[in-house]
N, C-alpha and C positions, 0 to 999 in steps of 0.2 A: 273843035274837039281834036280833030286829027294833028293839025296844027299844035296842039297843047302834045298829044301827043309824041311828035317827033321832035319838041323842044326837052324834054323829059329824059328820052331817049338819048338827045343828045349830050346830054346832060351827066347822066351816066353813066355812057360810052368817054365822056371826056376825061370823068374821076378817076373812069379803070385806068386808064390810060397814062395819069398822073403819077400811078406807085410805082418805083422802082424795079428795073425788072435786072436779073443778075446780069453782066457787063458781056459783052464778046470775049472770047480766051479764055475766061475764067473755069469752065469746066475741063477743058483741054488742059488748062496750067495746074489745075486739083490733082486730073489722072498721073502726070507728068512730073510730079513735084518732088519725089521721093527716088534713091533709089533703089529699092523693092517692087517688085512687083505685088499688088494689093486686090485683096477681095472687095467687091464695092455692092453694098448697100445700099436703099436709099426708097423714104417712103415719105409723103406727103400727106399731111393731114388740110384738106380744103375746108372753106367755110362751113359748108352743111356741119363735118365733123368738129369744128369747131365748135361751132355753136352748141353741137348734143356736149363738149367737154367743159363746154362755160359753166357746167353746178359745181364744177371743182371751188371757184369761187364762192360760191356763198350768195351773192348778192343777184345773179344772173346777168350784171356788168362787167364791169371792171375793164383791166386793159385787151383782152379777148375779142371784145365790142368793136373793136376797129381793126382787127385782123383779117385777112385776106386768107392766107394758110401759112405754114409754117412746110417746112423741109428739111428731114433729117437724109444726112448721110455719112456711111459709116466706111472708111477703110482700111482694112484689117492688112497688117505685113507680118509675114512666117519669120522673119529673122528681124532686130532692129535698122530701122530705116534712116538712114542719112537725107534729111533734104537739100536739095541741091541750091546750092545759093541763087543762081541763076533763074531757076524754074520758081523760086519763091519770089525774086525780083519781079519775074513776068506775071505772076499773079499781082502781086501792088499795084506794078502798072497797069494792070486792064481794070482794077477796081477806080485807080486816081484817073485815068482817061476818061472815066467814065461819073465822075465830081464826086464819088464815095471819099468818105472822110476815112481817114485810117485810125486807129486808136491802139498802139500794144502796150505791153507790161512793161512796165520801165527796168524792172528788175532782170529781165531775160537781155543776158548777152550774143554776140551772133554768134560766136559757140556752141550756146548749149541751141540755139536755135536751127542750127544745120545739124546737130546728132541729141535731141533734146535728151538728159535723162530727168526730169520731170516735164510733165506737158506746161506746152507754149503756147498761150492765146493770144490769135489778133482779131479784133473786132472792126468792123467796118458799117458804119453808116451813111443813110442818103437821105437829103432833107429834101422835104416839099415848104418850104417856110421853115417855121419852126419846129413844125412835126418829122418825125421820124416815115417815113415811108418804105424804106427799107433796111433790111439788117443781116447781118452776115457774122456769125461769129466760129473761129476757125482755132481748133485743138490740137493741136500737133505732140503725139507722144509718139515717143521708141518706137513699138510695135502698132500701132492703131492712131488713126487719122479723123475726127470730127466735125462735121461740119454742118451746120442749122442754120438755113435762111428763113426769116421771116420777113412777111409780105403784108401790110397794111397801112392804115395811118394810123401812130402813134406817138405820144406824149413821152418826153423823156422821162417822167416818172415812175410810166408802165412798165419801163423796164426792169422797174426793181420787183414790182409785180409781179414779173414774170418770169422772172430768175426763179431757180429751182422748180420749175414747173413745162411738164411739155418737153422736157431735154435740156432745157437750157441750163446752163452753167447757176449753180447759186451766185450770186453774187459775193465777193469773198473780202472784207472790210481790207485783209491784209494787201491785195493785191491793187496796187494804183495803175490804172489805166490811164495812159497820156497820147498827146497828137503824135504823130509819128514827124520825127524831128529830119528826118530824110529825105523831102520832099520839100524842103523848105533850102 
């Protein structure tokens, strides 16, 4: 029995252990990345709360079922904010260091992406196989900064699921997300 037990145990001690956890530098190249200084934000909804938000759904499934938590953070600039190309570089690289996949707007020039006047989204995923295990999606407007990681295993279909729900970005038919051609 004990035996069964710490096989159990180990078991899912190994799963936590398998989801993506946000990269080194990455919080350091968030606070760093603009030049303004920024009010910052930031609240975590964990499983427990997850789960009590699972009736949003309907079904008491869906892509929720395999969430870990989510994490919003928000940061606010009193004047519009230029980001700096460099501190944006260092951000990519600590996501690619670390096997996240990068995905931006194809539409977004580096332009408007150092002084955006419409918000810039790049998206960043980590696979465990096939499934999504982490996710990182990054908003970048003039005055205010967005940023929502999500933490679990998930199906790339959840995603559309989960668009417009929880913070996340609707998913927007107009906007085509592609690999990030920079890296390559």
């Amino acid at each position: 029995m004990k035996l069964r037990l710490l096989v159990v145990a180990g078991l899912v001690l190994s799963a936590m252990a398998v989801q993506a956890e946000q990269p080194a530098g990455v919080a350091d190249a968030l606070k760093e990345i603009a030049s303004e200084h920024a009010t910052h934000t930031s609240f975590t909804m964990d499983r427990d709360m997850l789960e009590t938000a699972n009736g949003l759904f309907g079904d008491g499934g869906g892509p929720v079922a395999g969430l870990s938590s989510i994490t919003f953070e928000n940061y606010k600039y009193r004047e519009p904010a230029f980001y700096i190309p460099e501190n944006v570089a260092a951000l990519r690289k600590a996501y690619d260091a670390a096997g996240w996949m990068h995905l931006v707007d194809q539409n977004a020039s580096p332009k408007q992406s150092a002084a955006p006047t419409k918000p810039v989204t790049d998206l960043w995923m980590h696979f465990h196989g096939t499934d999504i295990d982490g996710l990182t999606v990054v908003v970048r407007g003039a005055k205010q900064m967005s940023v929502i990681e999500v933490s679990g295993i998930l199906k790339p279909l959840d995603l559309v699921h989960l668009s417009g729900h929880f913070g996340i970005p609707k998913v927007d038919p107009s906007v085509v997300m592609v690999p990030d051609k920079s890296r390559q």
